[in-house]
C-alpha positions in Angstrom: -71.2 -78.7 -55.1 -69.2 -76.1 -53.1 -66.0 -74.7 -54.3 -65.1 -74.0 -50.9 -63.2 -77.9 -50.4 -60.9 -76.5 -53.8 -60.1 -73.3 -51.9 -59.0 -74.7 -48.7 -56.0 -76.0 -49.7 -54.7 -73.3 -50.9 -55.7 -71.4 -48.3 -54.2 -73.8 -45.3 -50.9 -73.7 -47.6 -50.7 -69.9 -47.2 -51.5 -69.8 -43.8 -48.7 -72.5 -42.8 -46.5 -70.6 -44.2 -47.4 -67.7 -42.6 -47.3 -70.0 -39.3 -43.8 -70.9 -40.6 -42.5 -68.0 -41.0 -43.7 -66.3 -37.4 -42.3 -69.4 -36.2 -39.1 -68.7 -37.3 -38.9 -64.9 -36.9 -39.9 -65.7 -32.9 -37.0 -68.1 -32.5 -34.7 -65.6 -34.2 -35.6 -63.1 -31.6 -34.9 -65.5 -28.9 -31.7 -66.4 -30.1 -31.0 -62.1 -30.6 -32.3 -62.1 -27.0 -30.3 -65.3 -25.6 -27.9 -66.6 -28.4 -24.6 -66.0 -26.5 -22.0 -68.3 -26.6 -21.8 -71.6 -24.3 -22.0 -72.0 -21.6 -24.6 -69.3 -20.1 -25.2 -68.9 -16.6 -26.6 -72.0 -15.2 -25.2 -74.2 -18.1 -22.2 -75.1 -16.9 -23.9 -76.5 -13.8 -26.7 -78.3 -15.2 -24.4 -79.6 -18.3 -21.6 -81.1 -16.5 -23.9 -82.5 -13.9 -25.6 -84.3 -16.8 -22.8 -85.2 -18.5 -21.4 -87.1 -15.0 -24.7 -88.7 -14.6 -23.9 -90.5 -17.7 -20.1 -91.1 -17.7 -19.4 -91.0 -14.1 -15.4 -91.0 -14.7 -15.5 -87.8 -16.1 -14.6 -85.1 -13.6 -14.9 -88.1 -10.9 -14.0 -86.5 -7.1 -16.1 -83.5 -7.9 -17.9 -83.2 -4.4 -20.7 -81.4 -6.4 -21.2 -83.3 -9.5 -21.2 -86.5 -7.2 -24.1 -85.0 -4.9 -27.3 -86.4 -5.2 -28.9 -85.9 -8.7 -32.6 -83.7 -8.3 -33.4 -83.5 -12.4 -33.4 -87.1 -13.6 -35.8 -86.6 -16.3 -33.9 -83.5 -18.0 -30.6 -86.0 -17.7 -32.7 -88.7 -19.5 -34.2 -86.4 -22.1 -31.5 -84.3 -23.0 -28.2 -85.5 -20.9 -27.5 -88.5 -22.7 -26.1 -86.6 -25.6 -23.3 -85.7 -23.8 -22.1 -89.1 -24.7 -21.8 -88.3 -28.1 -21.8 -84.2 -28.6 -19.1 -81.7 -26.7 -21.3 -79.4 -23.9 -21.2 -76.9 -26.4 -22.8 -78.7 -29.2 -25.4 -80.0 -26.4 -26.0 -76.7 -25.2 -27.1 -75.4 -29.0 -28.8 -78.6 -29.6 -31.0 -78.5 -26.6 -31.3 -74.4 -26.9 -32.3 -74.2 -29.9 -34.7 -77.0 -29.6 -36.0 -75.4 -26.4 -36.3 -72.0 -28.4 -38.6 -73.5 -30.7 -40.9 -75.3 -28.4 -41.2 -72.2 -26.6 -41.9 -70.0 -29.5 -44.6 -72.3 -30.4 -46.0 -72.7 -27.4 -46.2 -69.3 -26.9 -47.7 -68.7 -30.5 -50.3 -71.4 -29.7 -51.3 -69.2 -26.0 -50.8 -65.8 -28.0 -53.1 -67.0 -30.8 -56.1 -67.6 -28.3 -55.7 -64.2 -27.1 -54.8 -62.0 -30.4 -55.8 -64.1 -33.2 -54.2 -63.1 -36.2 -50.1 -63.4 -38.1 -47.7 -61.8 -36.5 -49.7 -60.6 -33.4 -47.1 -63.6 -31.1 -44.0 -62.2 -32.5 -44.7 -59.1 -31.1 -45.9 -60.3 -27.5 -42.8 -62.5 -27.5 -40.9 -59.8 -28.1 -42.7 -57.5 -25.1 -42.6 -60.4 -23.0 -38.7 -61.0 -23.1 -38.4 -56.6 -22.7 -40.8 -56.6 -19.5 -39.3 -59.9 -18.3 -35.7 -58.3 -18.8 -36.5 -55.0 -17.1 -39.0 -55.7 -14.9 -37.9 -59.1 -12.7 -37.9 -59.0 -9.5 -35.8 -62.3 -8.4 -34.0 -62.7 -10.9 -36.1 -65.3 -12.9 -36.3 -65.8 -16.6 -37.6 -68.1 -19.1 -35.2 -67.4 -22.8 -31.9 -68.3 -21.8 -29.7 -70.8 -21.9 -30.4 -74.9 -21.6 -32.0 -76.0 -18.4 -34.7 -78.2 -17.6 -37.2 -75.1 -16.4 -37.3 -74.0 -19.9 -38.5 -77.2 -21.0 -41.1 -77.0 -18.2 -41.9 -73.2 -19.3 -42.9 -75.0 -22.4 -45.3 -77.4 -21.1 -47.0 -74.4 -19.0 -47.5 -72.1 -21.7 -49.9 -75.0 -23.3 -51.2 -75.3 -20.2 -52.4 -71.9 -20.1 -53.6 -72.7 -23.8 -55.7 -75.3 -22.5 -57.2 -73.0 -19.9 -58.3 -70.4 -22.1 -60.2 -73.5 -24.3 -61.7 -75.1 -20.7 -60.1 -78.2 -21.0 -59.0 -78.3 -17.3 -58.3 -82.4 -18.0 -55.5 -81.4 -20.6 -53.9 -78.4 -18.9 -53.8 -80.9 -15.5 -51.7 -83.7 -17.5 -49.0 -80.7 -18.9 -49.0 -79.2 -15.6 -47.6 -83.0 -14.4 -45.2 -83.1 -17.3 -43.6 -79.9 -16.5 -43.2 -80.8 -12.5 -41.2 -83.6 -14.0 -38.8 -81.4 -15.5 -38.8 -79.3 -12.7 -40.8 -79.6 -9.9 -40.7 -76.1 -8.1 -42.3 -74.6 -11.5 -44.1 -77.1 -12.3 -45.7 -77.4 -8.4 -46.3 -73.5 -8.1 -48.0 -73.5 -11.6 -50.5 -76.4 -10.2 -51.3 -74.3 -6.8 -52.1 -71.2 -9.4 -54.4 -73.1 -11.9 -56.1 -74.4 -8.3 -57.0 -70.8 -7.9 -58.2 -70.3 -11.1 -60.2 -73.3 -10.6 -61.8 -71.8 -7.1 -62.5 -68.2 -9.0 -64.4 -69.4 -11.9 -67.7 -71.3 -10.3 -69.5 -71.0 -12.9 -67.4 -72.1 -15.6 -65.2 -74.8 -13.6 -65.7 -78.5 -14.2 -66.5 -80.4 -10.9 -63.2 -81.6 -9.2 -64.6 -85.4 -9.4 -64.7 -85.1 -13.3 -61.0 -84.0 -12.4 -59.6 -87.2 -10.5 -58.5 -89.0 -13.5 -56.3 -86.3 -15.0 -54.8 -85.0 -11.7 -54.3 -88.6 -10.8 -52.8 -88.7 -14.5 -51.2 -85.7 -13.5 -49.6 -86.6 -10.3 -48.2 -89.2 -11.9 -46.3 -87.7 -14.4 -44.9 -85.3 -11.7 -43.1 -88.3 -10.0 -40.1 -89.1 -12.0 -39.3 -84.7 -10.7 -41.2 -84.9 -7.1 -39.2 -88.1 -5.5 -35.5 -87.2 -6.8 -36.9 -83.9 -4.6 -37.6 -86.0 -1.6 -35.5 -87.9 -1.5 -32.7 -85.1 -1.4 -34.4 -85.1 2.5 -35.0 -88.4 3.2 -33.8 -89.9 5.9 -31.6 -87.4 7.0 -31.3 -85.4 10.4 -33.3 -82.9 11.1 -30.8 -80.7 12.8 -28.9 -81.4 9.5 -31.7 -80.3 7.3 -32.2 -77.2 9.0 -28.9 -76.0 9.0 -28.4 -77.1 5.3 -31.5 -74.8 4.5 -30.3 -71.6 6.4 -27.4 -71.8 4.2 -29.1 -72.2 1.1 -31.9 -69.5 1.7 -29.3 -67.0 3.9 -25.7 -67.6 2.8 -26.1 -69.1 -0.6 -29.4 -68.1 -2.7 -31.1 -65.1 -0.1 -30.9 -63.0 -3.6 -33.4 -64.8 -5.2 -36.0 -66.4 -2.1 -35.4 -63.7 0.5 -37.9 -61.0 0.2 -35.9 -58.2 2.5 -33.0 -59.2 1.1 -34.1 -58.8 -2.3 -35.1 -55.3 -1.2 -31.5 -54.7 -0.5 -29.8 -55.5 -3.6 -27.8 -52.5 -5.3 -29.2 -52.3 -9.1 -26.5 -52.4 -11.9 -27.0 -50.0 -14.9 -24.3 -50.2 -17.7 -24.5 -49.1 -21.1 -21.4 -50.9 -22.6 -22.1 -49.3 -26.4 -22.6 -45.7 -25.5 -18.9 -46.3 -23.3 -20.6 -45.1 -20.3 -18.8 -47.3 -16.7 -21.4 -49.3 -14.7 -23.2 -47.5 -12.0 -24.2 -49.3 -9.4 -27.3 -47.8 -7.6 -27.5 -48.2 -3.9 -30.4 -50.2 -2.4 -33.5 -48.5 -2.8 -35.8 -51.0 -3.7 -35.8 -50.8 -7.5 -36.0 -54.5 -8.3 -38.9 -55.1 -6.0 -40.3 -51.3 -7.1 -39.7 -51.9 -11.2 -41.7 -55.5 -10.5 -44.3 -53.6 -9.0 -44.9 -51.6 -12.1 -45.1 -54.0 -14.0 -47.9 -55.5 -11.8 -50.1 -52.3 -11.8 -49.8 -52.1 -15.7 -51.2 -55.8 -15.8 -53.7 -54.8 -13.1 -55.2 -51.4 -15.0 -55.0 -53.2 -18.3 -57.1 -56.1 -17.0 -59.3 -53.5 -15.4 -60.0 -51.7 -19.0 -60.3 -54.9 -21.0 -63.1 -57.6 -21.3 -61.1 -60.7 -21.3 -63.9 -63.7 -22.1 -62.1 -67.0 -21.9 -58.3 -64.9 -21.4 -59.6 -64.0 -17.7 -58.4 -67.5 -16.5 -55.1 -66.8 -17.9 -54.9 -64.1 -16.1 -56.5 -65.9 -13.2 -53.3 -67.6 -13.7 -50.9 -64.7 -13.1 -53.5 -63.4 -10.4 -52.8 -66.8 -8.8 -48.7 -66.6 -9.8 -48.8 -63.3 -7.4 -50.5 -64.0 -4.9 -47.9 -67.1 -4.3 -45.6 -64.3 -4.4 -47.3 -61.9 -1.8 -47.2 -65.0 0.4 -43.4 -65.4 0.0 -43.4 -61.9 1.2 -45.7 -62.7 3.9 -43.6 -65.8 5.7 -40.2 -63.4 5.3 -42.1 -60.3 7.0 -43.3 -62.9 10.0 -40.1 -64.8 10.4 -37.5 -61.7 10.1 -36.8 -63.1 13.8 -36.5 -66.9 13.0 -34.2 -67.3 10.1 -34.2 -71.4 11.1 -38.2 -71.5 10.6 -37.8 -68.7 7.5 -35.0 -70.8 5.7 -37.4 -73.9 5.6 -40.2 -72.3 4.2 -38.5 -70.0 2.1 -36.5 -72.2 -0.1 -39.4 -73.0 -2.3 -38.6 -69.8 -4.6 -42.3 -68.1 -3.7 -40.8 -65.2 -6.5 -40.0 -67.8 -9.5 -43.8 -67.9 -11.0 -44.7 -63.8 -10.4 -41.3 -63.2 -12.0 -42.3 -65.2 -15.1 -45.9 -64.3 -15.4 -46.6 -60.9 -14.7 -44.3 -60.3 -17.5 -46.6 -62.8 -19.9 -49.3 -61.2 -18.4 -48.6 -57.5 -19.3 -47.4 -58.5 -22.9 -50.5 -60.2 -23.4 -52.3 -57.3 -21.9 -50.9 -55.1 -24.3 -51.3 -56.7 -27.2 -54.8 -57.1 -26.6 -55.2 -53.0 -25.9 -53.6 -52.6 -29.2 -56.0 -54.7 -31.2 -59.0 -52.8 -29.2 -58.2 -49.4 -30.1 -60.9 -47.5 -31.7 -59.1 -45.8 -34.1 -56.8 -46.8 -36.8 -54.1 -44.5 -36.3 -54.0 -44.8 -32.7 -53.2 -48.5 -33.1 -50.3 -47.5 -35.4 -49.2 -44.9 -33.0 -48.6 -47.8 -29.9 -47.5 -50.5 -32.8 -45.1 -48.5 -33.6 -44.1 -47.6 -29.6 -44.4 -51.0 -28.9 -41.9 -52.1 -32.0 -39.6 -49.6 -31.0 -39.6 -51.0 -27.2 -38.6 -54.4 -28.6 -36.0 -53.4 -30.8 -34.3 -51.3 -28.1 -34.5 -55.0 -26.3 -33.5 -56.6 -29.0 -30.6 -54.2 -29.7 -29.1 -54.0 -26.2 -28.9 -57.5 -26.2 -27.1 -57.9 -29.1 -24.7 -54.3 -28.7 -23.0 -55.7 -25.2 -22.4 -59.3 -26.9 -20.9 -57.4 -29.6 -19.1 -55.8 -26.9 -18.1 -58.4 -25.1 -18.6 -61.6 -26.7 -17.4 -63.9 -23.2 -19.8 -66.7 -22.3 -22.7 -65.4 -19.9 -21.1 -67.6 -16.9 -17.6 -66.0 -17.2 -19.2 -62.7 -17.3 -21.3 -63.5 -14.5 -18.4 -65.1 -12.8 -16.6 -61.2 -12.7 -13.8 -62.3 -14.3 -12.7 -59.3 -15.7 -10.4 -56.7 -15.1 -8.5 -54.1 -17.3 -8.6 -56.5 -20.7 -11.3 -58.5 -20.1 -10.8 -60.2 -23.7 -7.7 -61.4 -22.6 -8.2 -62.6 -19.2 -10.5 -64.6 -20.8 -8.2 -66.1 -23.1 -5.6 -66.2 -20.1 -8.0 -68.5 -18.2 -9.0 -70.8 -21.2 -4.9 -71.1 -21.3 -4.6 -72.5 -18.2 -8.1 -75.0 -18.7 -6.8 -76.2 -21.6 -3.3 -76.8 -20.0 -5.0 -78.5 -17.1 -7.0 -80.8 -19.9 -4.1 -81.8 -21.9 -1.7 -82.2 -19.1 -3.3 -83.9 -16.6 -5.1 -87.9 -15.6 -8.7 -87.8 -16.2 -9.1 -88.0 -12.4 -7.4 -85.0 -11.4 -8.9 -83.0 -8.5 -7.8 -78.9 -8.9 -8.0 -76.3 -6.4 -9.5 -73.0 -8.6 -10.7 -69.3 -7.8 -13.6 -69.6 -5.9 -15.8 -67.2 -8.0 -14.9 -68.7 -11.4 -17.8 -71.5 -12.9 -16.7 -73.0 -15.9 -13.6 -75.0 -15.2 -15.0 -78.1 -15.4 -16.8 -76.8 -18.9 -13.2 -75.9 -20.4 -10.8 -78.3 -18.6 -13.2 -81.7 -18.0 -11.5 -81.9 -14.8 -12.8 -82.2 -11.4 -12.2 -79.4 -8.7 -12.5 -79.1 -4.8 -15.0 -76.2 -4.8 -17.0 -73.0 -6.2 -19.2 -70.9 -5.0 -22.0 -71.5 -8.3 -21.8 -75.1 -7.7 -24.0 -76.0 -4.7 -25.4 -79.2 -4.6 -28.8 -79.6 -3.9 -29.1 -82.6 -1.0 -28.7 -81.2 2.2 -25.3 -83.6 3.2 -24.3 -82.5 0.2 -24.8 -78.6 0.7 -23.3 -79.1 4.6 -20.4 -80.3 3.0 -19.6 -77.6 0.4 -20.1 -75.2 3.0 -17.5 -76.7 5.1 -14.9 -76.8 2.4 -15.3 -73.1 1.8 -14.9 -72.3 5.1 -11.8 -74.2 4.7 -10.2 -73.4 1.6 -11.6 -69.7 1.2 -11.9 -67.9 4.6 -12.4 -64.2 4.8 -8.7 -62.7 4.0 -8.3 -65.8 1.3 -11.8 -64.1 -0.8 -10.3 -60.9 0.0 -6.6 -61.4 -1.7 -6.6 -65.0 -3.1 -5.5 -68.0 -2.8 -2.0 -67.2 -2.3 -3.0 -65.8 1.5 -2.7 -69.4 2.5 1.0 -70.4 3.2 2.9 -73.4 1.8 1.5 -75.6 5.2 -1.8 -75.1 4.4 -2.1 -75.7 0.7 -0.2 -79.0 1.8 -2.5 -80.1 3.9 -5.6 -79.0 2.0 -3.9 -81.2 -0.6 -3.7 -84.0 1.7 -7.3 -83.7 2.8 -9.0 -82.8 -0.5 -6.8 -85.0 -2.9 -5.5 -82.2 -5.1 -2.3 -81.5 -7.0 -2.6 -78.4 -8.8 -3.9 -75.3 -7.4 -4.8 -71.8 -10.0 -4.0 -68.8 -8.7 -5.5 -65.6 -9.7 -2.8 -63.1 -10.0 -5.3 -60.3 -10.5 -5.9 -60.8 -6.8 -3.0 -62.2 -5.4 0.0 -59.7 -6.4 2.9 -62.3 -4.5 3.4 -65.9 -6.5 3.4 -68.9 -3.6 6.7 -70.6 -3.1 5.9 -73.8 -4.8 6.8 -74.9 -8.3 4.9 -73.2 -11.5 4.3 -75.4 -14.5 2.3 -72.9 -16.4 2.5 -70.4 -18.1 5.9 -73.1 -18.5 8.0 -69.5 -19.4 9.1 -67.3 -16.7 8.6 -64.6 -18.8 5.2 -65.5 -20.2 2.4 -63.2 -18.5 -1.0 -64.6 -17.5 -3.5 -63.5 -15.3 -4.0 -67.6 -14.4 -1.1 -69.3 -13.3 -0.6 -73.1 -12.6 1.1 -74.0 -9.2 2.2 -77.8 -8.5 1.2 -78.7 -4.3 2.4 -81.2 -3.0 0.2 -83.0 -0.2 2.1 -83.2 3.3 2.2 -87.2 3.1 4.4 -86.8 0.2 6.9 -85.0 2.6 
């Protein structure tokens, strides 16, 4: 008999291990990469919009959080702990949950590619550098908990089960992760269509297909009619002009090609204590993104691929939904109505995730082809020292400045930003303790975490824009009411004592924060925080009455 059955175990023991411990080490870099503290940029949206789809009382009068709900299966997979968990033990809950299925999946996709230990940790870590540095609209996969990085999971086995030919399996995933989030999901079917078409004589014929893209469809419902419906039955007058404010006044920075082209680049270096330079528009995000492409494109030249070439099939396909994105805002630069309708599917969302993937893929597979021993320990080396430099910005400017990603992002900073931070929790947590459950609050515009901190409901902010277009019509109309042009400019305080009164009277609220960062004069109405004159705070607490109460 064989001893081979006796050596097996063993064996497989090691090897999971092994698996465990790349596992482990890949998640750690995501967390070095993304581990800042709650909420991150989009977390406080998706988060308290979860949290209200369960417990409807809390924050209730928030015109955003009450819009119509478009991600119903990431508020039935993940909201409901919000019942039971504070946001910010959800938000390291689901993170770190996400950050493990993506390190896996991404192991499982690496594997295929560059068999061997150790080979994913170091496209993982090539991928998040090139996806950091090289974006183009502002996409990215390791951050903080939202449904796309749940549906990032299910493509990355989907581009597993491409590489292994089973078109029935990667189908089914491609479903799943439409569910979670349909625009990702969606794009990510139109791209394995094309690998489909380019690969004749490898490709399954479509009518062996129909089961699992009926199968597949299916699973995309519970994510494709929550995104109907956000249209149905609406005007179409309405429609359009809900669109042209989400593609041109609210989002052109991420699904408008020209204006992409126009965005000034921001280069800090926080740990060095060099100031941030903000570089004019000159087409770096769209030029950096383009070097990232040609990399992929020689690299794909030089290699022989085998079953990898439908993977990058896949980012071939990811592109050219990109080029056509480019395409529509090139033809329409006349017709911002017809561009804002077709533009609002984020054409820029799957390039900006792939070509990345690609390129680290790429790479890694150069390095294991080298001829020569120490030339593969020359780039392993280059390579390491790339991902630690990524790896140690990251962590260097948290160090730095340890705010939550959203306040950051928010701007609110000025001379100390450590304390204006604590200056606004101040006045959130006096809000929380001091007020009904069913307060409505008048806030800065460009702040996004109130309701994260102070679990109260406000009249508007700029993050928060619903996603229905009644809904988007009517946030637009209350910033054009409560921030016009010299109100952005100096603050809230620009609006006299008539105005706030009837803005109260109109928009049911009570309390109103001022920024005195921007608005140097206090209103004439009654402060109740900071409670002592003498007290400084960036974030003061102003009492309105409405003018009914007159």
């Amino acid at each position: 008999m064989s001893t081979t059955p006796h050596a097996c175990p063993e064996a497989t023991g090691v090897a999971r291990r092994w698996a465990v411990a790349e596992l482990l080490a890949m998640v750690g870099l995501i967390l070095a990469v993304a581990g800042g503290v709650p909420p991150s940029v989009n977390e406080a949206h998706y988060l308290a919009k979860a949290r209200h789809y369960w417990d409807p009382t809390w924050c209730q009068g928030d015109a955003f959080l009450e819009s119509a709900d478009a991600h119903l299966v990431f508020y039935w997979t993940i909201g409901w702990l919000t019942l039971w968990l504070p946001l910010p033990a959800v938000a390291w809950t689901g993170r770190l949950a996400t950050w493990g299925l993506l390190a896996w999946s991404w192991r499982r996709l690496s594997l295929r590619i560059l068999p061997g230990p150790w080979w994913a940790l170091l496209t993982l870590g090539l991928y998040a550098g090139f996806l950091s540095c090289g974006h183009m609209a502002g996409e990215w996969v390791f951050g903080g908990l939202e449904a796309k990085g749940i549906a990032y999971v299910l493509l990355f086995l989907a581009l597993e089960a491409l590489w292994q030919g089973r078109w029935n399996r990667a189908w089914l995933l491609l479903g799943a992760a439409s569910s979670f989030h349909v625009l990702t999901g969606g794009w990510s079917v139109i791209a394995a269509f094309f690998v489909w078409i380019c690969s004749p004589r490898e490709r399954p014929r479509l009518a062996t297909m129909l089961p699992s893209l009926a199968g597949g469809f299916a699973l995309a419902l519970p994510g494709l009619l929550p995104a109907l419906a956000l249209t149905w039955q609406v005007d179409q007058a309405l429609v359009a002009e809900a669109n042209e404010l989400y593609v041109h006044r609210r989002l052109s920075h991420h699904l408008v090609f020209h204006k992409i082209l126009l965005q000034p680049l921001a280069i800090d270096c926080p740990y060095l204590g060099l100031p941030r330079i903000l570089l004019p528009a000159t087409h770096l995000y769209f030029l950096r993104h383009l070097l990232l492409v040609a990399g992929w494109a020689g690299l794909c030249c030089k290699l022989r691929w085998g079953n990898a070439r439908r993977v990058h099939l896949f980012v071939g396909g990811a592109l050219l939904i990109a080029v056509g994105g480019i395409v529509i805002d090139q033809a329409t630069l006349s017709r911002p109505d017809l561009s804002a309708g077709l533009l609002r599917f984020y054409w820029f969302r799957l390039s900006d995730a792939l070509v990345p993937a690609g390129l680290a893929l790429a790479c890694g597979r150069q390095l294991l082809t080298l001829p020569t021993a120490e030339s593969r320990r020359r780039w392993l080396a280059v390579s390491a020292v790339f991902v630690s430099l990524v790896v140690g910005d990251a962590v260097l400017r948290r160090a730095l400045d340890p705010r939550p990603d959203a306040v950051i992002q928010a701007g609110q900073v000025a001379f100390e930003r450590e304390r204006d931070f604590t200056d606004w929790l101040a006045a959130c947590r006096w809000i929380r303790a001091h007020t009904a459950r069913d307060e409505i609050v008048l806030t800065p515009r460009g702040q996004q975490t109130f309701k994260w901190y102070a679990e109260r409901a406000e009249v508007v902010n700029w993050k928060d824009i619903p996603q229905d277009a009644a809904g988007i019509i009517d946030w637009w109309r209350r910033h054009q009411q409560v921030y016009p042009a010299e109100v952005r400019a100096d603050g809230l305080t620009r609006h006299d004592t008539a105005t706030l009164r009837r803005l109260a009277a109109e928009f049911q609220f009570r309390y109103v924060i001022i920024d005195r960062a921007k608005s140097l004069r206090p209103p004439p109405l009654p402060r109740v925080f900071p409670e002592a004159r003498s007290a400084p705070c960036r974030y003061e607490i102003y009492r309105v009455d409405s003018e009914s109460a007159e």
